[in-house]
N, C-alpha and C positions, 0 to 999 in steps of 0.2 A: 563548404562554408566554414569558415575559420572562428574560433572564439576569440574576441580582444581580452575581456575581462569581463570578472563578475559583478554582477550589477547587486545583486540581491543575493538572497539565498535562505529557502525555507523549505521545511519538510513536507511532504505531500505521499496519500496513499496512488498505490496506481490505480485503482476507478480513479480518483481525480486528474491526473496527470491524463487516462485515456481520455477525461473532458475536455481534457484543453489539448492535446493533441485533434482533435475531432475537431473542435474548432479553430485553431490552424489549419488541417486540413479544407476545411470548407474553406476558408477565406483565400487559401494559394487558389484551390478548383474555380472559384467568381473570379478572380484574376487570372485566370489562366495562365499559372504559372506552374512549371513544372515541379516535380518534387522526386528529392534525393532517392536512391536506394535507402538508404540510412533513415531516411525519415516515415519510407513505407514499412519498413522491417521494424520500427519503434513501434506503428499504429499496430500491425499485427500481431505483434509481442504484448502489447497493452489490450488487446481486444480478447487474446488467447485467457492470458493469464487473470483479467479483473473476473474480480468473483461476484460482487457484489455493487450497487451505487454510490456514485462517491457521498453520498449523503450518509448511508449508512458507514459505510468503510469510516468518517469523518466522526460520527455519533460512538461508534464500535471504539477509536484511538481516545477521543473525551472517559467514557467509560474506564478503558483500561488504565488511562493516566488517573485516575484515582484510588489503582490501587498501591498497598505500601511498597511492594517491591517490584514495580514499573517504571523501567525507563522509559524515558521517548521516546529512545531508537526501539528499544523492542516493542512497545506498544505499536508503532507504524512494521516491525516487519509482520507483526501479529496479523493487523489487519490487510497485508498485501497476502500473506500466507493462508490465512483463513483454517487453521488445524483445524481438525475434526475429532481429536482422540489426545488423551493425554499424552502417549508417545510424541505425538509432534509439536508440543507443548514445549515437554521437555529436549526436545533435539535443539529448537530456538533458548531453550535458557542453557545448554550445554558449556557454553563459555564463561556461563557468571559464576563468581565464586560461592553461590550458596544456593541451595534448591529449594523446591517450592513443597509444600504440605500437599499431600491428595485432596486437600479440600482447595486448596488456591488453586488447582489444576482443574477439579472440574467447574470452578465458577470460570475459571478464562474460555473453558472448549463452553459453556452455559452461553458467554456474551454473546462467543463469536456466532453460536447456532442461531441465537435470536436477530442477529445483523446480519444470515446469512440471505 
């Protein structure tokens, strides 16, 4: 399947994306239509890696975007990643030019426990 163009385009955690993958899938299976390599290895990539419901993952990105030095992008890969520990807090801010206080580190790994 070839893409013409983009129609839209909006950020999404992967629990949600594996929602809506799941329901494409259902709807090809009632039409009994078949489905790509590419589109089985997405669902299983989505099914492996979501950690949590796209409701929380969704609540988890609302939270983090309030705080002061969150971005969007890294609020959503926060909640695709789900850290556990402030090392991997800090491997995802490794590229911003300023770092985060041990106190902002353990309220992100705090969020993410409570949305886990």
């Amino acid at each position: 399947m070839k893409v013409k163009g983009i129609i839209s385009e909006e950020k999404v955690t992967l629990p949600e994306m594996r929602g809506v993958l799941l329901g494409v899938e259902s709807e090809r299976i009632a039409a009994e239509k078949e489905m790509s390599y590419e589109f089985r290895r997405s669902i299983e990539h989505a099914n492996q890696l979501a950690k949590t419901t796209p409701d929380k993952s969704a609540d988890l990105v609302a939270e983090l975007s309030k705080m002061e030095k969150m971005k969007p992008e890294i609020a959503y890969r926060i909640a695709n990643l789900m850290p556990k520990n402030r090392d991997e807090v800090r491997a995802i801010f490794a590229k911003e030019r300023y770092t985060l206080s041990p106190e902002e580190l353990d309220s992100i790994v705090e969020l993410v426990m409570t949305h886990f």
